[in-house]
N, C-alpha and C positions, 0 to 999 in steps of 0.2 A: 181302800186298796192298800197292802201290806207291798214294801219292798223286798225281792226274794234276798235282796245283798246287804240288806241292811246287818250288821254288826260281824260282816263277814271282810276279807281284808283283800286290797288289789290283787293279790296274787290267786286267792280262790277263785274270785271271777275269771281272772286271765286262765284260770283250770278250767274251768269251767265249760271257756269260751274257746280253749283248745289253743290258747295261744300263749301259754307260758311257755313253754320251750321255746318257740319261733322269739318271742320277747327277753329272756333272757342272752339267748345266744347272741341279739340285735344289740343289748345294754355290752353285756362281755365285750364285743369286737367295738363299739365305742367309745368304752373307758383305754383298751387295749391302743387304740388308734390317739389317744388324746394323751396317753400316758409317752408315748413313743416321738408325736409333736415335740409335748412340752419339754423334754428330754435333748431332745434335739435344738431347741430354741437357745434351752439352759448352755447348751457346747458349743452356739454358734457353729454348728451345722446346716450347712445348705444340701437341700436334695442329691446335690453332682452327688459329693460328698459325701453324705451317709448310703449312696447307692455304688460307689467304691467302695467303699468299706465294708458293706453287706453281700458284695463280690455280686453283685445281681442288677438290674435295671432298672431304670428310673420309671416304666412302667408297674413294674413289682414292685416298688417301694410307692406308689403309687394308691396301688390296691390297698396296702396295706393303711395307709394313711388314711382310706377312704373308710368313713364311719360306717357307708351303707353297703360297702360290698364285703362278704363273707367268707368270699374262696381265699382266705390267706392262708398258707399251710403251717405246720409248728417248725418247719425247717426254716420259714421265713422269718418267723415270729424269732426265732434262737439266735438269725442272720442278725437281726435289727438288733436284739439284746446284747452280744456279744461287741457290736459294732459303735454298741453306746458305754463300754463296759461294764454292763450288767451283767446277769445269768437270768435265764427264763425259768420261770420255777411252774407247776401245774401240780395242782391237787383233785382229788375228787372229795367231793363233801356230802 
């Protein structure tokens, strides 16, 4: 019996299996939500805190925090960066 995957790479399969996109978008909004913590930890920011600053809710900042929920907008995503002194940057590749 021949493996159909064999010398082929995660992300073919995940094409495959129709779940590349759904799994990238999933990894994106994880790094995004871990990038934005650690960020926060780094400034001694608490929640109240960076949800003042982000002029928005500690529910919304919430979401956003949250690895597994996806509905964050890029208005939010701009709120958090601006709020950490960064800039939000997006490309397409």
């Amino acid at each position: 019996m021949t493996n159909p995957y064999s010398g082929s790479n995660f992300d073919d399969f995940l094409a495959e299996e129709g779940l590349l996109e759904q799994t990238e978008a999933v990894a994106i909004k994880r790094v995004l939500a871990y990038q934005v913590e650690q960020l926060m930890n780094e400034q001694n920011l608490s929640k109240t805190e960076m949800s003042r600053r982000m002029k928005t809710s500690r529910a919304a900042l919430d979401r956003l925090l949250d690895p597994a929920n996806q509905s964050v907008t890029l208005q939010t995503l701009d709120r958090a960066a601006r709020a950490l002194g960064k800039r939000l940057q997006i490309s397409l590749a």
